[in-house]
C-alpha positions in Angstrom: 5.6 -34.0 62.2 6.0 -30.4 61.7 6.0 -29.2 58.4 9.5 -27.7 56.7 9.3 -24.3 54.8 9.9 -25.1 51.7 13.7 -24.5 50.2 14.7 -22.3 47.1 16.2 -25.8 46.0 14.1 -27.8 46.6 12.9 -28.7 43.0 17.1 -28.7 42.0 18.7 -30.9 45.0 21.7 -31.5 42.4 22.4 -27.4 42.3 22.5 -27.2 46.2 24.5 -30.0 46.0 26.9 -28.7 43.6 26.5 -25.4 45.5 27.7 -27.0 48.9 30.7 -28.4 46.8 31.6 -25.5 45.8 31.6 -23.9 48.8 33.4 -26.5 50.8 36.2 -26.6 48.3 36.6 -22.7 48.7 36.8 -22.8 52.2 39.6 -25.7 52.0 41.9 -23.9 49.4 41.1 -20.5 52.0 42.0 -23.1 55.0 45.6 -23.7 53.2 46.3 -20.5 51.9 45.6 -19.2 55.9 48.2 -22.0 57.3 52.0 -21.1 57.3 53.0 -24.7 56.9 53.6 -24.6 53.0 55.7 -21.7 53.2 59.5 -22.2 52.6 60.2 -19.9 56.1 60.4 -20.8 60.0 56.3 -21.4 60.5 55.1 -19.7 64.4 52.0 -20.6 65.4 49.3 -18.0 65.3 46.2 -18.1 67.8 44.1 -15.7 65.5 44.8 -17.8 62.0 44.4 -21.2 63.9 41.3 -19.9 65.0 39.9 -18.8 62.2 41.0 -22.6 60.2 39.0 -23.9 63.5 35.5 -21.4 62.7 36.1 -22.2 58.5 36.0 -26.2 60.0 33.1 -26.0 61.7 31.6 -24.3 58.8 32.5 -27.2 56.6 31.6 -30.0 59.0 28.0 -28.1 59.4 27.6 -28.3 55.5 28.7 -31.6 55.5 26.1 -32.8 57.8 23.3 -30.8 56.8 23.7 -31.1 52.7 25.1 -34.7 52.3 24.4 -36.4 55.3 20.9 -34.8 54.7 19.8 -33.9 58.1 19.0 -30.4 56.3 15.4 -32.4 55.4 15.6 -34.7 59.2 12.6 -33.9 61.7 13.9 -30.8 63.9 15.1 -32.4 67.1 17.5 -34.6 65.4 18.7 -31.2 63.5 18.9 -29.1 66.2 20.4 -32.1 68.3 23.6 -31.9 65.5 23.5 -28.1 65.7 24.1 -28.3 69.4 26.8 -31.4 69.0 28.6 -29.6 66.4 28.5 -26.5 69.3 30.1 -28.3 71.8 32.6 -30.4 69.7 33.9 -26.9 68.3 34.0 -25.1 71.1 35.6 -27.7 73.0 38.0 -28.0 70.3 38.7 -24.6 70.6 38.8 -24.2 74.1 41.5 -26.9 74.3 43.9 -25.2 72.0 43.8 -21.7 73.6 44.6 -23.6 76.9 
């Protein structure tokens, strides 16, 4: 087992915790704000706006699974192996819209 630099929370898990709450909730009320849907007008869809609620996703999925699923503290190949799962789910997500 390889050992982990240690973390600059690492004696406060509850502040990166609270931290990574924060954060995703920012990113969710920026996710609305960006979508037309809750405006009172005709709504077009927009490749650059959907693509940009697609990259704030993925950002919020990768918190997700490193900070409360805790694979942030997991043995490196099972971290890297969700790094490069995430990679390929967003990317395929994104390739299927632009198609």
């Amino acid at each position: 087992m390889t050992a982990q630099p240690p973390s600059m929370f690492a004696h406060r898990p509850e502040r990166l915790t609270s931290l990574t709450w924060l954060v995703l909730v920012v990113i969710t009320v920026l996710a609305w704000w960006l979508s037309p849907g809750h405006a009172d007008r005709y709504v077009e869809p927009s490749i650059p706006i959907t693509c940009l609620v697609i990259a704030l996703s993925a950002v919020k999925a990768r918190l997700i699974i490193s900070n409360f699923m805790e694979v942030r503290t997991a043995p490196l190949w099972l971290r890297r192996a969700t790094d490069a799962w995430q990679a390929l789910l967003w990317v395929s997500v994104l390739v299927i819209y632009l198609w």
